[in-house]
C-alpha positions as CSV (number, residue, x, y, z in Angstrom):
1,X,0.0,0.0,0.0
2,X,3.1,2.6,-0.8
3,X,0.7,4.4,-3.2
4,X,-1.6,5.2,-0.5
5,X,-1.3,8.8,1.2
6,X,-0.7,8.9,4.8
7,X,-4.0,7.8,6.3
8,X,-3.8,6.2,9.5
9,X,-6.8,2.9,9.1
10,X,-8.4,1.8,12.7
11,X,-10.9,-0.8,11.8
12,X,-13.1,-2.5,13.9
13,X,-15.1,-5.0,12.8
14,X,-17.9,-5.8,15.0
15,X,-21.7,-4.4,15.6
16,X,-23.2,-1.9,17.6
17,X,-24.0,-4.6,20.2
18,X,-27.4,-5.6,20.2
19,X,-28.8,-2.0,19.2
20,X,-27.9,-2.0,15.2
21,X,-31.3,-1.8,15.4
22,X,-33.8,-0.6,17.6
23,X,-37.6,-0.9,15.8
24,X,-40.6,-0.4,18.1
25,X,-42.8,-3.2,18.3
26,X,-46.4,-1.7,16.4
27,X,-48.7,-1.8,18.4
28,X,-52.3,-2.2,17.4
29,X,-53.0,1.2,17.6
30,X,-49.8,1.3,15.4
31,X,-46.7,2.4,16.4
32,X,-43.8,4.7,14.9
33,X,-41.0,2.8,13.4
34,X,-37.8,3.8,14.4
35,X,-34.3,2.3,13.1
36,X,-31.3,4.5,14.4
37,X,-28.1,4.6,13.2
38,X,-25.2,1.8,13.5
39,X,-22.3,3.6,15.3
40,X,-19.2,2.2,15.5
41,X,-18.6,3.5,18.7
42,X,-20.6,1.0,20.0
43,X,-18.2,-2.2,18.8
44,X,-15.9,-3.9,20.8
45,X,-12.7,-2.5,20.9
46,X,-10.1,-4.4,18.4
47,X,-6.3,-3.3,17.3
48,X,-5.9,-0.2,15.8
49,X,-3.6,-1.3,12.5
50,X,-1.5,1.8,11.2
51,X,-0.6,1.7,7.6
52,X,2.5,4.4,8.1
53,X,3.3,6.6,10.0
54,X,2.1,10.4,10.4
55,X,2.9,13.7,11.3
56,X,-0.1,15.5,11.8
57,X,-3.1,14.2,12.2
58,X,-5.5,12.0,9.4
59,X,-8.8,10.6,8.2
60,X,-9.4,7.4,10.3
61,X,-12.4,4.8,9.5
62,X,-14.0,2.1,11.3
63,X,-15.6,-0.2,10.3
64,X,-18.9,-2.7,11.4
65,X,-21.1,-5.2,10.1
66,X,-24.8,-6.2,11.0
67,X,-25.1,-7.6,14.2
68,X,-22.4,-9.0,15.8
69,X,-20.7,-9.5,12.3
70,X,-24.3,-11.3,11.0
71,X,-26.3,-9.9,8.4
72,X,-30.2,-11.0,8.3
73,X,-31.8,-11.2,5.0
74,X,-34.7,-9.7,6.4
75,X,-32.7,-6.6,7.4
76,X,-30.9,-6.7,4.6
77,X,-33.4,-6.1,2.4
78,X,-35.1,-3.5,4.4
79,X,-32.3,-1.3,4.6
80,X,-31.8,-1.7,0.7
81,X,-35.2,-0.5,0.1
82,X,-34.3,2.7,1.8
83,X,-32.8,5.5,-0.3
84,X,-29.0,6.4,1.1
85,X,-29.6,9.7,2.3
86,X,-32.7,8.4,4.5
87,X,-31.2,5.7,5.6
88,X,-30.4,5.1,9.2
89,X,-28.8,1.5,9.1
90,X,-26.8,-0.3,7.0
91,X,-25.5,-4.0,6.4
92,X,-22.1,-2.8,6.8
93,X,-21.4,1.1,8.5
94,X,-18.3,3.1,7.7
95,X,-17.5,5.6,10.4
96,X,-14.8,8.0,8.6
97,X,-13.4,10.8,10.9
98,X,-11.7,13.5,9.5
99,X,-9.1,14.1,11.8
100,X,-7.2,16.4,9.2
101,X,-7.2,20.4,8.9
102,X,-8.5,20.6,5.4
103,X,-11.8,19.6,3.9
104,X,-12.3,15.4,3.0
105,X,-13.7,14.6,-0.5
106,X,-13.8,11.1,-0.7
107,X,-15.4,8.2,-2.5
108,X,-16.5,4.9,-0.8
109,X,-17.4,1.7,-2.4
110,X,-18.8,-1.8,-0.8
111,X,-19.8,-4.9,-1.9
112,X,-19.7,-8.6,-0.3
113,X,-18.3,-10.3,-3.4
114,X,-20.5,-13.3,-4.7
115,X,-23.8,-11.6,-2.7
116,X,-24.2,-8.1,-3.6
117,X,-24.1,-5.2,-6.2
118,X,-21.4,-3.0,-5.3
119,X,-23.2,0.2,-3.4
120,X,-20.7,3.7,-3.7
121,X,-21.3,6.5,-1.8
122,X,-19.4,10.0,-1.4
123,X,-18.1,11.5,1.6
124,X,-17.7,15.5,2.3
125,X,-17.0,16.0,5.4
126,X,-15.4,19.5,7.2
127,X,-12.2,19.5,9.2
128,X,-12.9,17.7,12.5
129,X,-16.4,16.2,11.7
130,X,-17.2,12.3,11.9
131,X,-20.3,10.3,10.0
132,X,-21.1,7.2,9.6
133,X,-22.2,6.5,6.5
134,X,-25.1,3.3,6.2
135,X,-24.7,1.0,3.2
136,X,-26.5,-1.7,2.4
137,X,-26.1,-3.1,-1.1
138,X,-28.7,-4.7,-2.8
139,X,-28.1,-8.9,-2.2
140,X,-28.6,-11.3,-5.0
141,X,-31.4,-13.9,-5.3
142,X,-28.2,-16.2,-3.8
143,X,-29.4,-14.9,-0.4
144,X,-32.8,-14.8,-0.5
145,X,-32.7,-18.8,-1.0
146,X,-29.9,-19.4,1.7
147,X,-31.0,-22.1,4.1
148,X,-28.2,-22.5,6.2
149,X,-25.5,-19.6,7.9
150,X,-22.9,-19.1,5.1
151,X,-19.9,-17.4,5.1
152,X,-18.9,-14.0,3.0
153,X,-16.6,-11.4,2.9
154,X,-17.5,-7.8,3.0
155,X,-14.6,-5.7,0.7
156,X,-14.4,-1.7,1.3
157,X,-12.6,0.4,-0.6
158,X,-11.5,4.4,-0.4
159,X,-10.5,6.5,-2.8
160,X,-9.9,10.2,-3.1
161,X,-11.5,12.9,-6.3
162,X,-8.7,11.3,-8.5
163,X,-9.5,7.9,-8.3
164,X,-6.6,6.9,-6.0
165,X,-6.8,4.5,-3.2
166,X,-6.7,5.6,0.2
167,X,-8.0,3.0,2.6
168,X,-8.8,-0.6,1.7
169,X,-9.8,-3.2,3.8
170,X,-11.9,-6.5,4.2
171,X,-14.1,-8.0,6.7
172,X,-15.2,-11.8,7.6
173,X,-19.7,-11.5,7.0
174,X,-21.6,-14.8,8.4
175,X,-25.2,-14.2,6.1
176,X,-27.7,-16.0,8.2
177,X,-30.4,-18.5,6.7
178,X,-33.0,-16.3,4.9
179,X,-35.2,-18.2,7.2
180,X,-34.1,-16.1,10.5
181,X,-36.2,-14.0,12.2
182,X,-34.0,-11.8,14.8
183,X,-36.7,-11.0,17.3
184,X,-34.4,-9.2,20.1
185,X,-35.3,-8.3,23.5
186,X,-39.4,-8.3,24.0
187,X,-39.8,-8.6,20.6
188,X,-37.9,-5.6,19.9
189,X,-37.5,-5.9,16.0
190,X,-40.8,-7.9,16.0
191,X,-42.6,-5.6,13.1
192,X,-39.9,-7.2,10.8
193,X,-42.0,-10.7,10.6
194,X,-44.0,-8.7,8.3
195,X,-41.5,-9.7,5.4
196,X,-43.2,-13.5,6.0
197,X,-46.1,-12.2,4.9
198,X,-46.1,-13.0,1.2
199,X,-49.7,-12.3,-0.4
200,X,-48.8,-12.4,-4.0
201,X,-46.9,-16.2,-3.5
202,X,-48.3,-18.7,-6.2
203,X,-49.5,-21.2,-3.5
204,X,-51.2,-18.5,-1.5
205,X,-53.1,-17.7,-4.6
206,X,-53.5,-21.4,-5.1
207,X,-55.0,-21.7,-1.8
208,X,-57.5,-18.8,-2.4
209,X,-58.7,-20.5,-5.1
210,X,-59.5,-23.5,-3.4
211,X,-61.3,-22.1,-0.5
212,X,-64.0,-20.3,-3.2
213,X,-65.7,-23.6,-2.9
214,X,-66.3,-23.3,1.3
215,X,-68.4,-19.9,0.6
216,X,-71.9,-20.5,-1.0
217,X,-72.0,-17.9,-3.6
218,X,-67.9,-19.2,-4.1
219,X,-66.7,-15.7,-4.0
220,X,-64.2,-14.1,-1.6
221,X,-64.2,-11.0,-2.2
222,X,-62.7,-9.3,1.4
223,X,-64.3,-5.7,2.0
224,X,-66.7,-4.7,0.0
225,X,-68.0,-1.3,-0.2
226,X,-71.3,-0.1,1.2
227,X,-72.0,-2.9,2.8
228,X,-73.4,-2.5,6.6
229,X,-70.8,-3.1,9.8
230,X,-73.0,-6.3,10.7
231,X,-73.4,-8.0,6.8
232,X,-69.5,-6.9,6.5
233,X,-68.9,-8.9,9.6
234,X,-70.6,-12.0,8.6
235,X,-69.0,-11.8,5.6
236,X,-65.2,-11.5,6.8
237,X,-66.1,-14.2,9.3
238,X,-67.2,-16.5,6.3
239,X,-64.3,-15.5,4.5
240,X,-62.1,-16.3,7.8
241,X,-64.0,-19.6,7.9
242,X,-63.7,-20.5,4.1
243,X,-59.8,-20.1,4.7
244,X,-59.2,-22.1,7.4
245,X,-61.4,-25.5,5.7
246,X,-59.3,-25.0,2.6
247,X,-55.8,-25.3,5.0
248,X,-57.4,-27.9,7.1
249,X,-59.3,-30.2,3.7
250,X,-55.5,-30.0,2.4
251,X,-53.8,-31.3,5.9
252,X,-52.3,-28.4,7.3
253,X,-51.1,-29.3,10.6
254,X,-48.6,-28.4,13.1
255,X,-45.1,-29.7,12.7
256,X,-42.4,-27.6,14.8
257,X,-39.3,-26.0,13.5
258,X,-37.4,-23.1,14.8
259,X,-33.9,-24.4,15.3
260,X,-31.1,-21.8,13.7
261,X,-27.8,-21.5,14.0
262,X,-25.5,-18.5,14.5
263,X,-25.0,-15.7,17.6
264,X,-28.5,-14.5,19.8
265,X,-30.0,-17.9,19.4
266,X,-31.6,-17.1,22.4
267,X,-33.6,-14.1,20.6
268,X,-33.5,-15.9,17.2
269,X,-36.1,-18.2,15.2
270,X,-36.5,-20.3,11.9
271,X,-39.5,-19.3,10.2
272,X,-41.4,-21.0,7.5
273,X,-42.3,-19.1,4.8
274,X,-45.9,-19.3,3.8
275,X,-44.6,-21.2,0.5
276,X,-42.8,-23.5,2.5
277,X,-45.6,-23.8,4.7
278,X,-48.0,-24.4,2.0
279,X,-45.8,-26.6,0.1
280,X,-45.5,-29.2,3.3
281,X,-48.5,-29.0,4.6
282,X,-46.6,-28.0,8.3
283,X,-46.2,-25.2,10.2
284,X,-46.1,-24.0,14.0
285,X,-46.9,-21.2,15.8
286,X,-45.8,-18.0,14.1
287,X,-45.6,-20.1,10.8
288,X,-49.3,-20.2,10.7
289,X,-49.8,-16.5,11.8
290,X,-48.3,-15.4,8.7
291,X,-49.7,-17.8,6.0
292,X,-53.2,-17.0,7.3
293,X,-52.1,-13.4,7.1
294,X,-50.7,-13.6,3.5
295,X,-53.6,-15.0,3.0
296,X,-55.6,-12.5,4.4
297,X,-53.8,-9.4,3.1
298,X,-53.7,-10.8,-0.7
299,X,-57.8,-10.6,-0.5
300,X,-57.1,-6.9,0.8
301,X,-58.3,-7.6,4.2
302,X,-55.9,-6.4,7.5
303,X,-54.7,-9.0,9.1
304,X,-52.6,-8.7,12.4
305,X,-50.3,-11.0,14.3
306,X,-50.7,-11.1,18.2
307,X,-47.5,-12.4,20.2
308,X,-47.3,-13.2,23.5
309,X,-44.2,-15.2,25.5
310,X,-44.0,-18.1,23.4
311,X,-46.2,-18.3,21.0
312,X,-48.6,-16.2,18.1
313,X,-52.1,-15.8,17.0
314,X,-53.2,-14.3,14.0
315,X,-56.1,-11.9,13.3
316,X,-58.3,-10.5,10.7
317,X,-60.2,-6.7,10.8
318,X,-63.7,-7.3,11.0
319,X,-64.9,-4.3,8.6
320,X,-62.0,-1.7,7.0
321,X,-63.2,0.6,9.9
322,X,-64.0,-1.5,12.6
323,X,-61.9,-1.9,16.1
324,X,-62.8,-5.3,16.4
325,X,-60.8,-8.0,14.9
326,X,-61.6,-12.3,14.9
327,X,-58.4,-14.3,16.3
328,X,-57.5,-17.6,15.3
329,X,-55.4,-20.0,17.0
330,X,-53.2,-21.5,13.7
331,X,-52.1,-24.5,15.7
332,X,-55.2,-26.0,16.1
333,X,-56.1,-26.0,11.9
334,X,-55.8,-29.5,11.6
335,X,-57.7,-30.8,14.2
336,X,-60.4,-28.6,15.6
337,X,-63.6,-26.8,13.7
338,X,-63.1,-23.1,12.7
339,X,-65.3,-21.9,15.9
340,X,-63.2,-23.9,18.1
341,X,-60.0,-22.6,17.0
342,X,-61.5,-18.8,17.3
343,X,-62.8,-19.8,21.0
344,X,-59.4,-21.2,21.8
345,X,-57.7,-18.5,20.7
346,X,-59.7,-15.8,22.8
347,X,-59.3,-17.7,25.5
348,X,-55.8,-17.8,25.6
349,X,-55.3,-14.6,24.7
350,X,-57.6,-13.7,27.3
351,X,-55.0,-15.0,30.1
352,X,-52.5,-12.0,29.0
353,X,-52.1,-8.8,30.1
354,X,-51.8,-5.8,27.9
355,X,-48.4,-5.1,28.3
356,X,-47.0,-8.4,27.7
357,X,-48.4,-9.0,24.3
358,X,-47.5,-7.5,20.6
359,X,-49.5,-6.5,17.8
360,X,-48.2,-6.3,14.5
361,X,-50.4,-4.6,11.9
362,X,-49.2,-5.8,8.5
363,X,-50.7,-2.9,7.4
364,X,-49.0,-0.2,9.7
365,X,-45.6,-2.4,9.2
366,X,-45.8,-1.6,5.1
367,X,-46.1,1.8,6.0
368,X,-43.0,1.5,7.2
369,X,-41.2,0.3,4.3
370,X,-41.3,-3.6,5.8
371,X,-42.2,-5.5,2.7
372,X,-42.3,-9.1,1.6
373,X,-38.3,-10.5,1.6
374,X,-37.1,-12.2,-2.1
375,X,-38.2,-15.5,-2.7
């Protein structure tokens, strides 16, 4: 690196801890979404690595990536979805502080070779300021159909308004099973499930089509306009109905999986996709939740998941303007009648207090920019 000019290089390559993200749960009377930014500052202290030496002083950089050095798919491809500018985390954050007397003009590129695009971004920064700058390069498909915890390499690269290189450096990237939810303390990050919820899938539309025949006009046609609040009703909870005899005719039942591998297992779960789901007839818990609610959201109805210690629920909105909403408990599909599985699930929901359960309104969770991950 003797073509470089005389910038010291302090990398660090960890996370923020367990705060590269901090996303409050919506609630159901919906909830602001808020993601602040990954600073380096937070990492664990590593070597500091000086390329030559200097008399006065330099740029410096750190650097981190995802959590703990793990990148979820499902915040992956959030933060991809967001333009740079708005950003406020990143798959891999470059803290650059210009330690220097003069003005810094830089440009910075990353990519995790094999994974992503390359994403470039351009630093200006005044004598003595520091930013951290959140990128998060669009992934390829190759992710989005991971199963397992792989291993990548994250490669950032520095150079000045003429094109040469300042500051190079690479960093180990375990890319978790696109599979992983990361729930985080209390469910911190728990609005993210909504990238499960896949209504345009092929088998969900599949499934649609095969619970026309549990309706007796066979039509499904979710909220229809100007109809009263108690024919609306009726009508959602014989669309609710039709739904759940179609899963349970095709021998949806419960089959557990949740094992993952990787750091926070304690905080992290294997999720099903509805495809998956559909595909083996199996799902648990929060598997279920979120097949009903594709289901539920592709007929442009608002569904909501309902989490409490151990285990999920799924609802559906009554009317498009009601408060009241019909909860089913997914885990009972194949072996209980549509009105038992409603009962069962209001009456262990019923044993919870307020404050120890979480809503997630798919609806207020896309107005947040969570949408359905690759498939």
């Amino acid at each position: 690196m003797t073509h470089m000019r005389r910038y010291s290089a302090y990398v660090r390559i960890a996370s923020s801890g367990r705060g590269v993200l901090a996303l409050a749960c919506m609630l159901a009377s919906g909830a602001l979404l808020v993601v602040p930014a990954v600073r380096a500052a937070d990492s664990p202290k590593s070597s500091a690595v000086s390329i030559t030496s200097h008399a006065e002083p330099v740029p410096t950089y750190s650097i981190s990536i995802g959590l703990e050095g793990e990148v979820f798919p499902v915040f992956a491809n959030y933060a991809s979805l967001q333009k740079p500018e708005r950003r406020h985390w990143g798959t891999v954050a470059v803290t650059v502080r210009n330690s220097s007397r003069t003005r810094l003009q830089e440009r910075i590129t990353v990519q995790v070779p094999g994974w992503s695009d390359q994403e470039i971004q351009l630093v200006d920064l005044p004598a003595g300021a520091v930013r951290t700058y959140a990128f998060a390069p669009t992934f390829l498909p190759r992710l989005y159909k991971n199963r397992e915890i792989a291993a990548g390499t994250a490669v950032i690269n520095v150079s000045d308004v003429s094109g040469k290189a300042v500051f190079a450096t690479t960093a180990p990237v375990h890319l978790r099973s696109a599979n992983d939810m990361f729930w985080g303390p209390g469910f911190k990050y728990a609005s993210f499930v909504a990238s499960w919820v896949t209504p345009h899938d092929s088998r969900v539309e599949a499934l649609l089509a095969a619970a026309k025949q549990f309706v007796p006009d066979h039509r499904l046609p979710g909220y229809e306009a100007g109809k009263s609040e108690a024919v609306q009703e009726r009508s959602t909870i014989m669309q609710a109905r039709a739904v759940y005899l179609a899963l349970r005719s095709r021998g949806v039942s419960y089959v557990k999986s949740s094992t993952t591998f990787g750091n926070n297992r304690e905080w992290s779960e294997r999720i099903r996709t509805p495809r998956e789901a559909l595909r083996d007839n199996s799902a648990n818990c929060i598997d279920g939740a979120l097949m009903y609610a594709s289901l539920f959201e592709n007929l442009g109805m608002d569904p909501m998941i309902v989490l409490v210690p151990g285990h999920a629920y799924v609802g559906v909105r009554l009317t498009r303007l009601s408060n009241r909403y019909v909860y089913i408990e997914t885990s009972y599909t194949g072996r209980t009648t549509f009105e038992g599985a409603v009962a069962a699930a209001q009456r262990s929901m019923s044993r919870y207090s307020s404050s120890s359960m979480t809503f997630i309104r798919i609806a207020d969770a896309r107005q947040a920019g969570i949408y359905p991950m690759p498939e």
